[in-house]
C-alpha positions as CSV (number, residue, x, y, z in Angstrom):
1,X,0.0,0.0,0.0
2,X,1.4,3.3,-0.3
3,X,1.8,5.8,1.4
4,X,-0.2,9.2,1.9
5,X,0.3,12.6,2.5
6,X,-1.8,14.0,4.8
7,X,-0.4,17.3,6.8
8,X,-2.2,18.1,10.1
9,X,-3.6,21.0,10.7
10,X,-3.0,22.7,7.2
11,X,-4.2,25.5,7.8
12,X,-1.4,25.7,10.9
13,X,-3.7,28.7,12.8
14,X,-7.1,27.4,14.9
15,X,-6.8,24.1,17.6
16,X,-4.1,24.5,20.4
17,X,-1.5,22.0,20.2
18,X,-0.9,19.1,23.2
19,X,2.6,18.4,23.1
20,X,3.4,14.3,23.5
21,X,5.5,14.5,26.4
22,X,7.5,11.7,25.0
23,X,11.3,12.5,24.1
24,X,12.1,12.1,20.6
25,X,15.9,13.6,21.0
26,X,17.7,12.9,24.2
27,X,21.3,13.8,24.8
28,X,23.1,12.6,28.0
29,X,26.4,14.1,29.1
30,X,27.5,14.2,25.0
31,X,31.2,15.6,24.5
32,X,32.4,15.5,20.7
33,X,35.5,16.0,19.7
34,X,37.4,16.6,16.6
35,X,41.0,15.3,17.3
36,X,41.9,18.1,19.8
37,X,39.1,20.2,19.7
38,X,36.1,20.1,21.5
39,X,33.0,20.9,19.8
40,X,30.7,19.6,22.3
41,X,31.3,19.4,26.1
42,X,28.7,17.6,28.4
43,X,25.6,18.4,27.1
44,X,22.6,17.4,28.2
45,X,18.8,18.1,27.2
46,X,15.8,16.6,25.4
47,X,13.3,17.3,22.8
48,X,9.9,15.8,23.2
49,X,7.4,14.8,20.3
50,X,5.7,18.1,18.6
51,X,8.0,20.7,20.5
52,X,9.4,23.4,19.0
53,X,13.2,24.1,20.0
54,X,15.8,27.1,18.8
55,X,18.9,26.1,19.2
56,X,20.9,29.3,19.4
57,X,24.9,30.5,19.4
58,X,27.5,32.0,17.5
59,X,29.8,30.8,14.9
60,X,31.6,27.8,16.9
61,X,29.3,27.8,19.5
62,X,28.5,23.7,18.7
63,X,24.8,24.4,16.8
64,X,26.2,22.2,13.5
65,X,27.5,20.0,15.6
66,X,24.1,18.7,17.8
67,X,22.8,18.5,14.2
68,X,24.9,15.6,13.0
69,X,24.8,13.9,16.2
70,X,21.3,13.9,16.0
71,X,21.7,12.6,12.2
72,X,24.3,10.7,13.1
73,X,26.6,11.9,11.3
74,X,28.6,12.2,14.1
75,X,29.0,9.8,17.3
76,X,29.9,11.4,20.6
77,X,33.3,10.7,22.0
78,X,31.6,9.9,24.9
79,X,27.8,10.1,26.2
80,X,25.2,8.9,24.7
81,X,22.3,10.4,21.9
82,X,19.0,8.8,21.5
83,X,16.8,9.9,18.4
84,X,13.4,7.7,18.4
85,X,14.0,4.3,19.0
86,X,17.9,4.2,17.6
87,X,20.6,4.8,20.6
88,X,24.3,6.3,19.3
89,X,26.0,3.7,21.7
90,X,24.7,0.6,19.4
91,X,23.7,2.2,15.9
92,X,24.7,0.0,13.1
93,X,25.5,1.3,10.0
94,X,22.8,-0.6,8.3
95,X,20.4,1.4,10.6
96,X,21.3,5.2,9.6
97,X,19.4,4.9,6.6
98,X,15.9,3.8,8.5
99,X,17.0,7.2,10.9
100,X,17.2,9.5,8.7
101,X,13.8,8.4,7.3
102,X,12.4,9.8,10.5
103,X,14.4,13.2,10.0
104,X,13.5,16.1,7.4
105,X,16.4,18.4,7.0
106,X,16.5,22.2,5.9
107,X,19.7,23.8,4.9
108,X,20.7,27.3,4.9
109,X,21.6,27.0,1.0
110,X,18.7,25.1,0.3
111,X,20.2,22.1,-1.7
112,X,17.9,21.6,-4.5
113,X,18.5,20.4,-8.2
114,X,18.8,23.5,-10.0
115,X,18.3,22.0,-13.4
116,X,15.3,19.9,-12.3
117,X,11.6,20.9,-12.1
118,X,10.2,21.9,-8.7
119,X,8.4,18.9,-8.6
120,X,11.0,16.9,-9.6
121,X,13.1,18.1,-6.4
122,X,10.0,17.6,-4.3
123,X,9.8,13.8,-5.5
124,X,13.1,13.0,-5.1
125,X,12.4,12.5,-1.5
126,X,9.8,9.8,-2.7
127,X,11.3,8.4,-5.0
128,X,15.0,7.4,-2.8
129,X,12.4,5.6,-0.1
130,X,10.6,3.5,-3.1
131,X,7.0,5.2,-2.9
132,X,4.9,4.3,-5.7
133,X,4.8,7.1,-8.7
134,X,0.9,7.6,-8.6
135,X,1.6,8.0,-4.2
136,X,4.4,10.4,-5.2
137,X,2.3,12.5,-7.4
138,X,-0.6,13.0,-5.2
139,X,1.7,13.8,-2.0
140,X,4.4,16.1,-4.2
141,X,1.5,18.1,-5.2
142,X,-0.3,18.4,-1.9
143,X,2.6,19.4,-0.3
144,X,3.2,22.0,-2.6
145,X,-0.2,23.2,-2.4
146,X,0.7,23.1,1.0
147,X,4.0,25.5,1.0
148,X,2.0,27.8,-2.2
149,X,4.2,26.5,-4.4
150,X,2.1,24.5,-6.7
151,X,1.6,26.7,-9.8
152,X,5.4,26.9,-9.9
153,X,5.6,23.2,-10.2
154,X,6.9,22.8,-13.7
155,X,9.4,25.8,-13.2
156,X,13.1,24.7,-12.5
157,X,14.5,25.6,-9.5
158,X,17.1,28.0,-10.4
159,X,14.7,30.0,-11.8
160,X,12.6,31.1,-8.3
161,X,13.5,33.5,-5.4
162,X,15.7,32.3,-1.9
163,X,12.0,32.3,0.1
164,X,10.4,30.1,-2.8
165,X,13.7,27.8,-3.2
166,X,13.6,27.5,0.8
167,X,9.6,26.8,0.4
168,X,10.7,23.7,-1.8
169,X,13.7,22.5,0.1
170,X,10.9,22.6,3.3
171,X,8.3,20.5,1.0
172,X,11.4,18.2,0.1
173,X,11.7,17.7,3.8
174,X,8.5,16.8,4.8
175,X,7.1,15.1,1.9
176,X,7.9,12.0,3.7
177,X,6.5,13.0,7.1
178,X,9.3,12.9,9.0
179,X,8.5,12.6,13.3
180,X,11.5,15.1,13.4
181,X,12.0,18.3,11.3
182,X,16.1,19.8,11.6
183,X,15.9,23.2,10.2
184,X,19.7,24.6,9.6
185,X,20.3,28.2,10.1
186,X,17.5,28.1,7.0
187,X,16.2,32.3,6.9
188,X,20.3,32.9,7.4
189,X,20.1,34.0,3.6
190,X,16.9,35.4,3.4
191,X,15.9,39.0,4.5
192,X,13.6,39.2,7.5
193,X,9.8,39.8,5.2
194,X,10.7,36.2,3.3
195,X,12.2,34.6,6.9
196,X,9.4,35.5,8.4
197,X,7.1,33.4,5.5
198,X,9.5,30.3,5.9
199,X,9.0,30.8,9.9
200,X,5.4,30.5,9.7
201,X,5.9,27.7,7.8
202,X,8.2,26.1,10.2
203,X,5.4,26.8,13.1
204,X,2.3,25.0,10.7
205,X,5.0,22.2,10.5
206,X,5.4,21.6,14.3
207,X,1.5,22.5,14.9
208,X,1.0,19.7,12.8
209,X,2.7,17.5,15.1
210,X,6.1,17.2,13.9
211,X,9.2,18.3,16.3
212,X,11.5,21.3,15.0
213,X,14.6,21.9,16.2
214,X,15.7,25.2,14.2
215,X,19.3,26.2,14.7
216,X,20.2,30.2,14.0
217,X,22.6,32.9,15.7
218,X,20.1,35.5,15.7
219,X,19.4,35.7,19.3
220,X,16.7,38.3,19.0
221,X,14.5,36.9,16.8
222,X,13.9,34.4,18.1
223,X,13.6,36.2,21.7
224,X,9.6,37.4,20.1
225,X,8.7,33.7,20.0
226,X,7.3,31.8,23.0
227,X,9.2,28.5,22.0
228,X,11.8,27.0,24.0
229,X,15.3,28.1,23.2
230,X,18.8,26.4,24.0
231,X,21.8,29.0,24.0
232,X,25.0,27.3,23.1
233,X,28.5,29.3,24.0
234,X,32.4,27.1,23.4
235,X,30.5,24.2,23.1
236,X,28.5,23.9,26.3
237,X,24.7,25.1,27.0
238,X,24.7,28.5,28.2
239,X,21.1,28.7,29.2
240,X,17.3,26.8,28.3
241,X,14.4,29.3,28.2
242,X,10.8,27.8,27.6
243,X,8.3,30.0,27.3
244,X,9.3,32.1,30.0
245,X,9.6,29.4,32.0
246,X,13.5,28.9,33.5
247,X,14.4,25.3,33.0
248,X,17.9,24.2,33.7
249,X,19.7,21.9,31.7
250,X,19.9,19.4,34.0
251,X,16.4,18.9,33.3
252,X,16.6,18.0,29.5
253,X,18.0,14.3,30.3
254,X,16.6,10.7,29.6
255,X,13.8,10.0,31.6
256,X,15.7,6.8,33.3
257,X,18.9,9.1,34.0
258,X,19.5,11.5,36.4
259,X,22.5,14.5,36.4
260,X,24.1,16.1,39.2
261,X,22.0,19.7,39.7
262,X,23.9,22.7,38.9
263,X,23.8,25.3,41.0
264,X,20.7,26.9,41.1
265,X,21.8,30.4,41.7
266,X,24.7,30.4,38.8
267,X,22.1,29.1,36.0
268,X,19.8,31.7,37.2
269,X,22.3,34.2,36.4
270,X,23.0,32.6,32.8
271,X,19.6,32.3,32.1
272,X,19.2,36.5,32.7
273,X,22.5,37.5,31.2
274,X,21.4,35.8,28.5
275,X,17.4,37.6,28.2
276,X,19.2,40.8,28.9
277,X,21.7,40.1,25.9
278,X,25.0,40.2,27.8
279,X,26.5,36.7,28.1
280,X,29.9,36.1,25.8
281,X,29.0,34.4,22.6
282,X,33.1,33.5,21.5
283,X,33.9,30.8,19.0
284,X,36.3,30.8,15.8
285,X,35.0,27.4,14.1
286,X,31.2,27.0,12.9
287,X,31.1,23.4,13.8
């Protein structure tokens, strides 16, 4: 049988959304290194199914690299990640494949065929998980209804603006309904009218269900969203803000797991240098 797109919630604006308190994304205690460098030094949260989560920093500051760990791209030189079902301490390489068909990725440079059809990218997707051609037609086209991309369909993708190349690079990503949705640093090359579209995109995305985990290092916008937001300085988490809510990292671990508590006083101070805009944000690698 195959399979059918159907997004939730299309129109992404009315019912209120009941997060799954389930964790889809779990890091516990992860360093990663690269040789003599640390990218990544014990750190420790989780994402649960249909959050929303900005993963924030500068240049260096370890976004990339909590990206390919949770892609598995990357391993952690010691700790452990858990994405769904698949734990990083005993993933096979047979088993990366069936990951990454629960992941839908969005890059900064989009990453589409430029010669190829808008459609054509779309189905790609489709086509590299063996969905039947009359499946992949029906879902390629309501998906691009979907993003308002569908009377552009036949057009190749050179041909259309960044907002309406990142529109098809987020169709390409979800065409497959993905549980998880990683969104790289994706309005970084747009200007802030089309960032907001692909934003509001983003949000009917996770409305529908689907966990986003955006990365950017554009602290302030995404200070005028009530999602939860991560800050990421030298590798280490800096601060993690829901909804105006404090949390402290310590809290973002595997449910079984439990991590020494930080002082209470010290991430409180973090946590407001960082609202007020005044904690260091150093790095020299974007890693």
């Amino acid at each position: 049988m195959g399979q059918q797109l159907e997004p939730n919630n299309p129109s992404g604006d009315s019912a209120p959304r009941v997060i799954d308190h389930r964790a889809v994304i779990s890091f516990y205690h992860v360093d990663l290194d690269y040789g003599r460098y640390r990218a990544l030094n014990d750190v420790s949260f989780q994402v649960n199914n249909g959050e929303f989560l900005f993963v924030v920093g500068a240049s260096g500051a370890g976004k990339s690299s909590v990206l390919r760990l949770i892609t598995m791209d990357e391993f952690p030189t010691s700790g452990q990640v858990m994405v769904g079902n698949f734990l990083s301490t005993r993933m096979k390489r047979k088993q990366i494949p069936l990951l990454r068909r629960e992941i839908g990725m969005v890059f900064q440079d989009f990453r589409l065929i430029d010669e190829r059809s808008v459609f054509d990218n779309v189905a790609f997707a489709q086509m590299v998980v063996g969905v039947p051609s009359a499946d992949i037609k029906r879902n390629v086209a309501q998906v691009l209804n979907w993003v308002g991309l569908y009377h552009k369909r036949k057009q190749k993708a050179r041909t259309l603006s960044g907002g309406e190349q990142q529109r098809v690079a987020i169709a390409r990503a979800i065409v497959n309904r993905p549980k998880i949705l990683l969104a790289d640093e994706p309005t970084g090359n747009l200007d802030p009218e089309v960032s907001q579209d692909v934003l509001d995109i983003l949000f009917r995305i996770n409305a529908g269900g689907t966990a986003v985990v955006m990365t950017t290092h554009d602290h302030l916008m995404v200070k005028q969203y009530g999602e939860r937001v991560i800050s990421l300085a030298d590798g280490s988490i800096e601060a993690d803000v829901q909804r105006g809510r404090r949390v402290s990292p310590s809290t973002r671990v595997l449910a079984d797991r439990r991590i020494q508590t930080q002082d209470a006083e010290l991430q409180q101070r973090k946590v407001e240098q960082w609202e007020a805009g005044v904690l260091p944000t150093t790095g020299e690698r974007d890693v």
